[in-house]
C-alpha positions in Angstrom: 12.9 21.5 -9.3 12.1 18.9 -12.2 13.8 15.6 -11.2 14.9 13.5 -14.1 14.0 10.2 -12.1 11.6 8.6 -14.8 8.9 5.9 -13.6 11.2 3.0 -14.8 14.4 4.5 -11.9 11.8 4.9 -9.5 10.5 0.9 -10.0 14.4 0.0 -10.2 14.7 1.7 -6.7 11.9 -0.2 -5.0 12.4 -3.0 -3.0 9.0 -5.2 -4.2 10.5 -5.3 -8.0 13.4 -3.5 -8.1 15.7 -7.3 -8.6 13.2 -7.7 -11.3 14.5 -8.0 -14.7 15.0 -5.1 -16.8 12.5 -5.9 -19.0 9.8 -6.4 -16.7 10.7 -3.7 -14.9 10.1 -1.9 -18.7 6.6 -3.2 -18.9 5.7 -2.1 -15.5 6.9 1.5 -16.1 4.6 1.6 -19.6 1.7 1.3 -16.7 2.7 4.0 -14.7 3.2 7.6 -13.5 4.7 9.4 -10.7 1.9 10.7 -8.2 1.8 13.2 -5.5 -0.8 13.5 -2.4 -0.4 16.3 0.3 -0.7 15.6 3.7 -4.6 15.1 5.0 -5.9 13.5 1.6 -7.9 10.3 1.6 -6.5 8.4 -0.8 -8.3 5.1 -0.5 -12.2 4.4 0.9 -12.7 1.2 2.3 -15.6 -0.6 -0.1 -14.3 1.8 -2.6 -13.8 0.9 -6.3 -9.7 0.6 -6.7 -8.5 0.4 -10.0 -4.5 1.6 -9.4 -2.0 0.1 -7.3 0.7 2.7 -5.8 4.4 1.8 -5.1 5.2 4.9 -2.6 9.0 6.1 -2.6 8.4 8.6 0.2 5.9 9.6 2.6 3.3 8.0 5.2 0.7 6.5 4.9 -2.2 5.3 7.9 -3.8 2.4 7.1 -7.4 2.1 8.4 -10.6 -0.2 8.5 -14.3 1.1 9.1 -15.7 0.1 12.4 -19.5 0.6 13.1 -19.7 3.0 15.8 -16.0 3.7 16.0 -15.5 5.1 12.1 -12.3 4.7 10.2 -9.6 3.1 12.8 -6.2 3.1 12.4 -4.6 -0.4 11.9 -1.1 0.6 10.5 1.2 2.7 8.2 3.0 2.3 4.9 5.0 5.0 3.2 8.6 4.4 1.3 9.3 1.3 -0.3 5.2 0.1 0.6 2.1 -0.9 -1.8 -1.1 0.4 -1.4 -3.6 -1.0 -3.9 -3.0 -4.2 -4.0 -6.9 -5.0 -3.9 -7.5 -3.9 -7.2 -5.9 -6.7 -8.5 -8.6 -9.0 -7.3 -12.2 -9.5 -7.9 -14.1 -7.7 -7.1 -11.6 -4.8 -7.8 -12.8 -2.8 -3.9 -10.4 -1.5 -1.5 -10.2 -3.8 1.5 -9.1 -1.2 3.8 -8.9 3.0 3.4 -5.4 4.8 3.2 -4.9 8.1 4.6 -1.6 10.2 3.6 -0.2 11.8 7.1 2.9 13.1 5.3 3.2 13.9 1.8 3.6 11.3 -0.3 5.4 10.4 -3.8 4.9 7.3 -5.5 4.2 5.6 -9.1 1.0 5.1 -9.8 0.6 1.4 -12.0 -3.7 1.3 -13.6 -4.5 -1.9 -11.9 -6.1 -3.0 -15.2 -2.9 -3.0 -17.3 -0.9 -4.7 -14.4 -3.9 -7.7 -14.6 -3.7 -7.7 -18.2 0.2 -8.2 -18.3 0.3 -10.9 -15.5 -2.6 -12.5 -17.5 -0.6 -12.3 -20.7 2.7 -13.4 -18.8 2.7 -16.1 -16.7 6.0 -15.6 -15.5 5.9 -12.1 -14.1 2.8 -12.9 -13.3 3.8 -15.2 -10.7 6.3 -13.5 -9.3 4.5 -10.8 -8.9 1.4 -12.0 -7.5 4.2 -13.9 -4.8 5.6 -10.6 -3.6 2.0 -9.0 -3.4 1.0 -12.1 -1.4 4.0 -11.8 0.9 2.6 -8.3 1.5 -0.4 -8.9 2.0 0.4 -11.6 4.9 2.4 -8.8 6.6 -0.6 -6.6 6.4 -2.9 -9.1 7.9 -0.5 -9.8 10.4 -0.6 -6.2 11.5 -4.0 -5.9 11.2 -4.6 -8.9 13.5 -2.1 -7.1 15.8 -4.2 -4.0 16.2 -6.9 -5.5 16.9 -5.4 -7.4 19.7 -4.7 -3.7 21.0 -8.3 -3.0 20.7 -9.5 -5.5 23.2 -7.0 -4.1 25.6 -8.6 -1.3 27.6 -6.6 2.3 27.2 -6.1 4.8 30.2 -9.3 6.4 28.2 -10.7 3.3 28.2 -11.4 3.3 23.9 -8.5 1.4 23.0 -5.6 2.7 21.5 -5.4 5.8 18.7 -3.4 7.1 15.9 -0.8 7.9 18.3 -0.5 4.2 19.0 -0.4 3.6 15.5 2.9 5.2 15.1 4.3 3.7 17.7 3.8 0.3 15.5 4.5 1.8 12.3 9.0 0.2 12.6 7.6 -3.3 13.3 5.2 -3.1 11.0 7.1 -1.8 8.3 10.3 -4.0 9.2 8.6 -7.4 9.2 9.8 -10.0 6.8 
């Protein structure tokens, strides 16, 4: 089934620019495509060069840091309505986390080089924009500070809590202001 949802619906749809005006919202969709990753696909490497930013529509997404002698732990999820990506806005354009899709996921796909370019060239959607990725980003590193509360709590197993645990978060963290 071809849907005939273009880039620019999908950005009206989601909740980090969808009250955006329309003609930002025009400039954003000249930057972007509509992705799909199957389930079990590592989308993002921790360290790793980033140079997109991903608005998901559906889907989830775990969330993970690299721990020496642990490997890639789970910290949260994102999925509809998140932002992955949002490191490759900054210098020195790396990931600062990985992302791993546990559900099929859909989203636009904005080339982090365009969407610096246009907040350069417009202050004003510039700042607003950079605002809303801030706000996400403190939500992120709120959640992140969480798990790794639930780290230094021993488990039954005595290793600390797992993906499972990670699912049990994923309503607060996804609900949070």
């Amino acid at each position: 089934m071809v849907s005939d949802i273009t880039v620019f619906d999908r950005l009206a749809l989601h909740p980090l620019v969808a009250d955006m005006p329309g003609f930002w919202l025009r400039r954003l969709a000249a930057l972007g495509t509509a992705v799909t990753w199957p389930a079990a696909t590592r989308l993002i490497r921790e360290g790793a060069p980033l140079d997109k930013v991903w608005l998901p529509w559906t889907g989830v997404v775990l969330i993970d840091m690299y721990v020496p002698g642990r490997g890639d732990v789970p910290i949260t999820v994102t999925g509809a309505d998140g932002v992955l990506g949002w490191s490759g806005l900054i210098p020195p354009y790396r990931s600062t986390v990985g992302a791993f899709v546990v559900e099929e996921c859909r989203a636009v796909e904005l080339r982090a080089g365009g969407l610096r370019n246009l907040i350069a060239e417009d202050p004003a959607i510039g700042a607003e924009f950079t605002g809303r990725l801030l706000s996400i980003a403190t939500n992120q590193l709120h959640a992140a500070q969480r798990r790794i509360a639930d780290f230094r709590r021993p488990s039954a197993a005595g290793r600390g809590p797992g993906i499972g645990s990670v699912a049990a978060h994923r309503t607060a963290d996804l609900e949070e202001p």
